[in-house]
Rosetta silent file (secondary structure, phi, psi, omega in degrees, C-alpha in Angstrom):
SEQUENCE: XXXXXXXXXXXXXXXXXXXXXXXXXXXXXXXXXXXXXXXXXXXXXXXXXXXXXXXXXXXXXXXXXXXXXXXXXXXXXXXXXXXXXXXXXXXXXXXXXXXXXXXXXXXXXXXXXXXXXXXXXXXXXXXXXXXXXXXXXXXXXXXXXXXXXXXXXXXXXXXXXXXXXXXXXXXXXXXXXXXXXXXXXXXXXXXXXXXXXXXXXXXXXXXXXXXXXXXXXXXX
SCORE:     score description
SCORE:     0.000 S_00000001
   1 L     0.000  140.065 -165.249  127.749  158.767   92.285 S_00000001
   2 L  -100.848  112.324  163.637  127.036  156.218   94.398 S_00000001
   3 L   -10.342  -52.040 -143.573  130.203  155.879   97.422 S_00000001
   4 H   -84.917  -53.593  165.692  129.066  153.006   99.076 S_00000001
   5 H   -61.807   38.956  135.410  129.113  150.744   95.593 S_00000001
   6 H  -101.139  -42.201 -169.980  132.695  151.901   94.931 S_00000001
   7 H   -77.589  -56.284  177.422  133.955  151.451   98.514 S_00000001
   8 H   -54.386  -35.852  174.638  132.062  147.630   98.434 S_00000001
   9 H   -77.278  -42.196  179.700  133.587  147.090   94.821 S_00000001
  10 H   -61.377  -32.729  162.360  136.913  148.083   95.734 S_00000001
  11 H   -49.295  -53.271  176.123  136.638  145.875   98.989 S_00000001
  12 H   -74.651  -25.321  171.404  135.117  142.842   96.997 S_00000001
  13 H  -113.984   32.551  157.287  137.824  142.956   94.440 S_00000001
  14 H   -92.404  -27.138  164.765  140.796  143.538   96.428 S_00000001
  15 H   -34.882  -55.519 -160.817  139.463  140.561   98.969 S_00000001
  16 H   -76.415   -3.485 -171.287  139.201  138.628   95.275 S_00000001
  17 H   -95.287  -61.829  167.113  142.681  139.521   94.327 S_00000001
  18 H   -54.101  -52.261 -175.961  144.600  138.532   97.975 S_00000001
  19 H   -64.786  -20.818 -168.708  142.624  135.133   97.944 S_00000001
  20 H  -105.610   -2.575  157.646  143.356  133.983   94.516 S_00000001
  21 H   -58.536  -61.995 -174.385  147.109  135.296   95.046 S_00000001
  22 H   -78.037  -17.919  177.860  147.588  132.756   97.931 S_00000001
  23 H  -102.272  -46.657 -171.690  145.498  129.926   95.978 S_00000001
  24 H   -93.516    4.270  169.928  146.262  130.330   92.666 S_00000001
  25 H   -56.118  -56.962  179.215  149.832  130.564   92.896 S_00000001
  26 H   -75.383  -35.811  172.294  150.374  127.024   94.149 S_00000001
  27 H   -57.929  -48.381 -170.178  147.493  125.889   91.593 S_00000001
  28 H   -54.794  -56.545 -165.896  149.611  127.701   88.597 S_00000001
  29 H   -65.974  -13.290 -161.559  152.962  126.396   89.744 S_00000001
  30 H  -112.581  -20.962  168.460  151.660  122.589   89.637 S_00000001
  31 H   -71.221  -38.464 -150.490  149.798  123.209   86.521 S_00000001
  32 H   -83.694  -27.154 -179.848  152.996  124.557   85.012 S_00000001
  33 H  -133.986    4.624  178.196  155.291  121.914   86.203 S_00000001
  34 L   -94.852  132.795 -167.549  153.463  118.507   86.586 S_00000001
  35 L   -89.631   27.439  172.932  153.790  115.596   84.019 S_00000001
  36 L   -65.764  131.513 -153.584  149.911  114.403   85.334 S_00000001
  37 L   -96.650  -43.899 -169.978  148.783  113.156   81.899 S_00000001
  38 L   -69.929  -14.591  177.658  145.109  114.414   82.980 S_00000001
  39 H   -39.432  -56.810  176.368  146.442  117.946   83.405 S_00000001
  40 H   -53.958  -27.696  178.861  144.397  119.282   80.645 S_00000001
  41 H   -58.073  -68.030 -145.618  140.828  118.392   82.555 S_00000001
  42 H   -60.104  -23.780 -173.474  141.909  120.477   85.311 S_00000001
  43 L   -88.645   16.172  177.285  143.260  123.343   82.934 S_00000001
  44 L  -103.783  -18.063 -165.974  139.936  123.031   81.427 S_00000001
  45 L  -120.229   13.185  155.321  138.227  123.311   84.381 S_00000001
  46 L  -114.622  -14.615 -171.853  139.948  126.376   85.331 S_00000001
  47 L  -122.655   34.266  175.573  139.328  128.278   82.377 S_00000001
  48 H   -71.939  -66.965 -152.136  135.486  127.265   82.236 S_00000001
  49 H   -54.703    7.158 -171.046  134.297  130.744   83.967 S_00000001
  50 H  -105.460  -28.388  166.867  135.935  132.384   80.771 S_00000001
  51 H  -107.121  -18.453  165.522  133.139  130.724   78.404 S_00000001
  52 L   -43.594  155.303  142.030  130.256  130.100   80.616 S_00000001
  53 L   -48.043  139.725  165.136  127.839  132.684   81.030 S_00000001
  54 H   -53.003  -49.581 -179.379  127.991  134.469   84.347 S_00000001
  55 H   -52.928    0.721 -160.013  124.127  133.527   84.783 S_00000001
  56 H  -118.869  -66.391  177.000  125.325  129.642   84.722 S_00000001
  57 H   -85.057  -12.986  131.472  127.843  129.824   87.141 S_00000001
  58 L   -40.545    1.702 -176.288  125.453  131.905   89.188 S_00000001
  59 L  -113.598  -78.526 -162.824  122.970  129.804   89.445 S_00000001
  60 H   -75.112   28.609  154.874  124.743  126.793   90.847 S_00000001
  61 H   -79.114  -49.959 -147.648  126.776  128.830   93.022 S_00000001
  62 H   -97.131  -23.893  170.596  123.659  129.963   94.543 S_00000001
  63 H   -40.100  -70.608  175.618  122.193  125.871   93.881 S_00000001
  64 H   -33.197  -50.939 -170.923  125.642  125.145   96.052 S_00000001
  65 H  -110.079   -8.653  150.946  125.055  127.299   98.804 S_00000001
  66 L    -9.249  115.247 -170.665  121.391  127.581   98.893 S_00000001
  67 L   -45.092   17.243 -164.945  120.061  126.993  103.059 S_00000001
  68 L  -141.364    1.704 -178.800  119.044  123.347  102.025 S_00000001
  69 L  -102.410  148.245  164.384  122.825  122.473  100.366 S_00000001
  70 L   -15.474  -65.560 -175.202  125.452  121.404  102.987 S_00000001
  71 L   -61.906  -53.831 -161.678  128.066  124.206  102.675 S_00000001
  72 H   -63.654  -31.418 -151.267  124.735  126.882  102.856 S_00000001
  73 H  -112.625   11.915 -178.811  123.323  124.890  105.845 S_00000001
  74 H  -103.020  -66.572 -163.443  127.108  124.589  107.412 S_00000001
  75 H   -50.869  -49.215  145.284  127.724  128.251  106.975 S_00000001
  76 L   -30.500  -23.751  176.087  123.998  128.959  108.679 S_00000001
  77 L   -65.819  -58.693 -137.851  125.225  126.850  111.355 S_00000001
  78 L  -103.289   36.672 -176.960  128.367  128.619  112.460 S_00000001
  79 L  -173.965  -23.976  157.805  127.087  132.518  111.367 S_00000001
  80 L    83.227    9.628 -171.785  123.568  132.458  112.077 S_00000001
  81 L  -142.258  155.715 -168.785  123.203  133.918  107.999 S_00000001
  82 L   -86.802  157.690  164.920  122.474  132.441  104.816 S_00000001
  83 L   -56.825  -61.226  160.196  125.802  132.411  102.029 S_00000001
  84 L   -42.329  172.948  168.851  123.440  133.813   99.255 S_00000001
  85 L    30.079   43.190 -179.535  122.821  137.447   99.264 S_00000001
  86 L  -136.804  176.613  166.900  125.700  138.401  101.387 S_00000001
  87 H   -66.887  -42.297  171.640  129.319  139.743  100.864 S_00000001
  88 H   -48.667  -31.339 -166.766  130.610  136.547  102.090 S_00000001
  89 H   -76.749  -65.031 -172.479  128.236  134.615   98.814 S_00000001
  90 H   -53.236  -27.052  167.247  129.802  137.285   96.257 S_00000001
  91 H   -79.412  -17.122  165.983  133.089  136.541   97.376 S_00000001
  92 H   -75.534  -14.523 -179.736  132.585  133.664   97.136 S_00000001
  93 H   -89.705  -45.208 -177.685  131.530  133.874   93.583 S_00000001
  94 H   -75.542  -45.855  142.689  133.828  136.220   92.587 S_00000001
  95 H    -1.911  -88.556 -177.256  136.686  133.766   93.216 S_00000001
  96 H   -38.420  -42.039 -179.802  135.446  131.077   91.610 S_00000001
  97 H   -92.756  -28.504  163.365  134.758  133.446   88.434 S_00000001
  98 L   -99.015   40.941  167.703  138.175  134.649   88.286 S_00000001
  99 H   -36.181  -61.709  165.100  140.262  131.884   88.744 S_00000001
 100 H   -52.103  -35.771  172.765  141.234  132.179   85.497 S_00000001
 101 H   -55.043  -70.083 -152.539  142.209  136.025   85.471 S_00000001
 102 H   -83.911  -25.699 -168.790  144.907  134.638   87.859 S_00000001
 103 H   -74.225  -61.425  175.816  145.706  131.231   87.550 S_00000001
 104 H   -31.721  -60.785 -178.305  146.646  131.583   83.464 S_00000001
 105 H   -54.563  -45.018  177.907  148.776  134.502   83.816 S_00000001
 106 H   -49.875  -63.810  158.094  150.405  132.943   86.564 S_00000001
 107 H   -25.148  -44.097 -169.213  150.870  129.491   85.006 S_00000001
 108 H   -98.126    8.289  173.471  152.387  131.013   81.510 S_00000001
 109 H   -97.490  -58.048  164.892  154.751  132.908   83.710 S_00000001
 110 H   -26.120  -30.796  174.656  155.758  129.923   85.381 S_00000001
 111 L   -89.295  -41.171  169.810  156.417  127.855   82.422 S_00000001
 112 L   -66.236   -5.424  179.223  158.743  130.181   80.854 S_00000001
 113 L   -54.646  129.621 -173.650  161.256  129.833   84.093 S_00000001
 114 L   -75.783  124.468  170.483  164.582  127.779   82.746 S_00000001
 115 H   -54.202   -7.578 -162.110  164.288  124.784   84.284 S_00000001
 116 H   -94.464  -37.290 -154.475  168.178  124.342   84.270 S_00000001
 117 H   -70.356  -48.276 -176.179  168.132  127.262   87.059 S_00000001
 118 H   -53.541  -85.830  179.488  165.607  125.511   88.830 S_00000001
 119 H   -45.279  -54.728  174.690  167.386  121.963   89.140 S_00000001
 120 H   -39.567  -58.794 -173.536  170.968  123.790   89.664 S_00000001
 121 H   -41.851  -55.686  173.900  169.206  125.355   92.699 S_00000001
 122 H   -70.145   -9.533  167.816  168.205  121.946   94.169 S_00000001
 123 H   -76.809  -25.409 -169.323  171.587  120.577   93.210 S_00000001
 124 L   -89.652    1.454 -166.625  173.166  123.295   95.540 S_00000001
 125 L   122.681  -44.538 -170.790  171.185  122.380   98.546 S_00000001
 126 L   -31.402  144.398  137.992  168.055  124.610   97.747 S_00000001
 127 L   -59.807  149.641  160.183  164.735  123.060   99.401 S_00000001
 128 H   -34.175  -77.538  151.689  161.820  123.441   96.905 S_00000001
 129 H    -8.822  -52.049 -154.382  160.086  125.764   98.870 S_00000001
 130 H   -98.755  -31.459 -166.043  163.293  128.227   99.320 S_00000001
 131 H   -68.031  -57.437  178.116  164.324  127.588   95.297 S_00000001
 132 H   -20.966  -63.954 -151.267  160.270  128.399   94.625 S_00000001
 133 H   -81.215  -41.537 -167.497  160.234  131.923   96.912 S_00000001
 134 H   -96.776  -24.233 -177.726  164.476  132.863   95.615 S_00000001
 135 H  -145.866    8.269  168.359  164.231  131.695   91.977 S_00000001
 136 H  -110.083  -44.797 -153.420  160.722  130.937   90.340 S_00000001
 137 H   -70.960  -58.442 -171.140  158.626  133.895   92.047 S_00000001
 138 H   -29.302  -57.232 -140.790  161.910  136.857   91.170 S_00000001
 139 H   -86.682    2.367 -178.810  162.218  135.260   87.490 S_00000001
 140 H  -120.287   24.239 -158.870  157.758  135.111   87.354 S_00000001
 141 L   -68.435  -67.013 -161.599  157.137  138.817   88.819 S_00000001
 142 H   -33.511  -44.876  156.343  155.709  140.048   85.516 S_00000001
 143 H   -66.187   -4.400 -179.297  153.105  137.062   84.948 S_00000001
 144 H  -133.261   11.570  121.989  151.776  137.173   88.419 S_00000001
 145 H   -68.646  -28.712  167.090  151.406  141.005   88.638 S_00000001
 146 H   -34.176  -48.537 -161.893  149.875  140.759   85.441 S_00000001
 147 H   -75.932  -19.419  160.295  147.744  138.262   86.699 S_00000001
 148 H   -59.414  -48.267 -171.952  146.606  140.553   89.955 S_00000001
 149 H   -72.352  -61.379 -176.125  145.984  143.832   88.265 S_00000001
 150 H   -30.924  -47.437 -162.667  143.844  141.641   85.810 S_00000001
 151 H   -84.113  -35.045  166.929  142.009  139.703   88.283 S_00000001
 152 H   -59.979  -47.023 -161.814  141.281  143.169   90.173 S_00000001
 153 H   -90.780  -13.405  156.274  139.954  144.959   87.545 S_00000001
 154 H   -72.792  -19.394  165.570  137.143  142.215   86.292 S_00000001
 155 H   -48.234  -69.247 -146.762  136.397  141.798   89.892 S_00000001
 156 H   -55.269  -50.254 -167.830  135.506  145.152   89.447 S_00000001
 157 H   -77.715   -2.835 -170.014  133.246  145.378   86.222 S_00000001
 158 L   -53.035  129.209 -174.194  131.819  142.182   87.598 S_00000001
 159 L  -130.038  -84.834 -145.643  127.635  142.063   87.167 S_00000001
 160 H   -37.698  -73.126 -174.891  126.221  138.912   86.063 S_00000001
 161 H   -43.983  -31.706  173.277  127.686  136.354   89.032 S_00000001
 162 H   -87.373   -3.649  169.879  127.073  139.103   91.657 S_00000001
 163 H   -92.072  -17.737 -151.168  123.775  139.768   90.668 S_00000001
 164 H  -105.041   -3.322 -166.778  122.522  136.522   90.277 S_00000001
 165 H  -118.218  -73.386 -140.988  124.556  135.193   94.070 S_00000001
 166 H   -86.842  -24.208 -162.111  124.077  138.981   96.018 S_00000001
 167 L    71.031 -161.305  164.255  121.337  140.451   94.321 S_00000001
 168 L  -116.571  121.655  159.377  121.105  144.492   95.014 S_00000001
 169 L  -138.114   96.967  179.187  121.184  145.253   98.491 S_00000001
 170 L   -33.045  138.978  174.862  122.883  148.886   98.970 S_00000001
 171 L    66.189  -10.684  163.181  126.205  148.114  101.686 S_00000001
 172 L  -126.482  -42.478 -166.788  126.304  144.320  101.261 S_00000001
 173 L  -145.545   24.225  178.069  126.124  143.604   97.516 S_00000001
 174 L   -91.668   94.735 -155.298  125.405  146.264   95.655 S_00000001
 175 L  -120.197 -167.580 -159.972  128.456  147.160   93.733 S_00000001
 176 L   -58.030  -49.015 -169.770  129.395  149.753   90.707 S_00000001
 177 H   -56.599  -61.074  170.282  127.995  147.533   87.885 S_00000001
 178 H   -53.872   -8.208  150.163  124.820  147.036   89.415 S_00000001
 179 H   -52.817  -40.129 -146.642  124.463  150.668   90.470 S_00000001
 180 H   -71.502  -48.888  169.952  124.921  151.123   86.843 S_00000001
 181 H   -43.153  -47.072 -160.937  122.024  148.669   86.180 S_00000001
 182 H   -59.765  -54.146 -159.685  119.686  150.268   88.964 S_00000001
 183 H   -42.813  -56.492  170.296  120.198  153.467   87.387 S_00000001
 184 H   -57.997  -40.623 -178.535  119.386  152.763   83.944 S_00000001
 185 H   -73.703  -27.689  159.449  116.500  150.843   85.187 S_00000001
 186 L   -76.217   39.648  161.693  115.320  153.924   86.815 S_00000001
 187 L    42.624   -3.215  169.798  115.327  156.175   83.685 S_00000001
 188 L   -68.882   37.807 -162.976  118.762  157.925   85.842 S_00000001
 189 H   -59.928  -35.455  165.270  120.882  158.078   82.763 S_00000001
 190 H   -59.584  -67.157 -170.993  123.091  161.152   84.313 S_00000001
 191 H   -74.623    4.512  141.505  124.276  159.112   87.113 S_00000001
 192 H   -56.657  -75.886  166.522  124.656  156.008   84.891 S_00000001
 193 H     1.477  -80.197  178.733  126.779  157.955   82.754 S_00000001
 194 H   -39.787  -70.932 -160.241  129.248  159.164   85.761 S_00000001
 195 H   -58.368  -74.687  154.618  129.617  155.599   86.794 S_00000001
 196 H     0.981  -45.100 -158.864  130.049  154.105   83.326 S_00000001
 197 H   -85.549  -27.705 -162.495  132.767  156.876   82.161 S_00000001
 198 H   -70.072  -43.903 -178.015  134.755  156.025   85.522 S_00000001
 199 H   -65.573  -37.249 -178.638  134.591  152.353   84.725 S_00000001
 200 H   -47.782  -77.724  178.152  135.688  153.055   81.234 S_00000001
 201 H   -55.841  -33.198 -178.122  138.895  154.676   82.436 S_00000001
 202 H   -68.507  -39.499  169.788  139.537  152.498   85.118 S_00000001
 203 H   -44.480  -50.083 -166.169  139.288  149.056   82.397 S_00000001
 204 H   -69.356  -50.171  155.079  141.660  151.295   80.131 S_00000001
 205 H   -23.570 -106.417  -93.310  144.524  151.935   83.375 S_00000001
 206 H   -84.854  -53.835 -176.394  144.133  148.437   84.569 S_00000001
 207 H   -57.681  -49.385 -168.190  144.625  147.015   80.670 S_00000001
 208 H   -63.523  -28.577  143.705  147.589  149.583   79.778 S_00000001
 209 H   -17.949  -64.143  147.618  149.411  147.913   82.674 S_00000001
 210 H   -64.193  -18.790  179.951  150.205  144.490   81.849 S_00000001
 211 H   -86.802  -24.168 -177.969  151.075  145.690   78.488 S_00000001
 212 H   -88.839  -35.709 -165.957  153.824  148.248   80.001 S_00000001
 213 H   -86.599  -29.565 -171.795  154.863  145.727   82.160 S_00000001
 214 H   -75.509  -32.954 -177.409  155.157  142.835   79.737 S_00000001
 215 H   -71.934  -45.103 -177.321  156.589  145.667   77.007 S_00000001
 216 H   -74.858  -39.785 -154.509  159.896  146.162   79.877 S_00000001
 217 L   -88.970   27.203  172.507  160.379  143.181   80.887 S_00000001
 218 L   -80.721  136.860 -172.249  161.038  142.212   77.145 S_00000001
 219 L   -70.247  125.178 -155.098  164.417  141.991   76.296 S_00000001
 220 L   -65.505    0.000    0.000  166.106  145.113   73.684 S_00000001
């Protein structure tokens, strides 16, 4: 079994979990509470990586950051390394493709908060901010751990977008799925196996989760 992909996947999707935790939170809450008439583009345009292909948004990821696009020839500036085919490119990808893992769960937790709770708070004094942190995140735990353990574990099984932005490079982008790939492509069907049954159970944990948590916090 190969170490190095499991220690890089577990790296790349806990990275992919803390950033869309601090981003998609404030995206979720404003989808969830703003009267923007236009609201549906943007909720449309968050839950695009869920019908694209991977191979689609991999390609103009790596079109985006390519040494001859801005961001690619900004990053090359100030790092002395191209975006593609690096841990920084995949993390960058893997964001971007799970947006959705976090922002939805988040959002549909958000929307079920009673709004009368909300407004009482701010009648009392509350700032947004302090009603937000004391009385939307307590009453929204369930939807936004949902939406982490989700957003970890596809990080995880992730292949197309990280092959098509990182490539294979053992210790920068090579991660479980793509071990899985090499393996197979190399007639290695035993160690394909291993890795394969481990992903199996870990997808089945990671799923039975949100369902236990979403099964308690329902009311008897």
């Amino acid at each position: 079994m190969d170490w190095t992909a499991i220690w890089l996947t577990l790296r790349l999707a806990a990275c992919t979990t803390v950033i869309l935790f601090f981003l998609g939170l404030p995206l979720a809450y404003w989808l969830a509470t703003t009267r923007f008439r236009g609201r549906f583009l943007v909720e449309a345009a968050v839950a695009l990586p869920i019908i694209l292909p991977p191979t689609v948004i991999g390609f103009y990821i790596l079109w985006a950051t390519g040494p001859r696009s801005p961001l690619g020839q900004a990053y090359q500036s100030m790092t002395g390394s191209m975006l593609p085919f690096s841990f920084a490119g995949i993390l960058l990808a893997s964001v971007l493709f799970n947006i959705p893992f976090a922002v939805r769960p988040f959002a549909s937790s958000f929307a079920a908060v009673n709004r009368r709770l909300v407004e009482a708070s701010w009648c009392l004094g509350v700032s947004r901010f302090q009603t937000f942190l004391r009385v939307v995140l307590p009453m929204s735990w369930t939807g936004i751990l949902t939406g982490l353990v989700l957003t970890f574990a596809h990080t995880v099984g992730e292949f197309g977008v990280v092959l098509m932005v990182g490539g294979s490079i053992p210790g920068v982008t090579r991660t479980i799925s793509i071990a899985i790939y090499d393996d197979v492509q190399a007639l290695n069907y035993a160690a394909a196996h291993r890795t394969a049954i481990v992903l199996l159970a870990f997808a089945f944990v990671a799923l039975c989760i949100p369902y236990a948590i979403q099964r308690r916090a329902l009311p008897l």
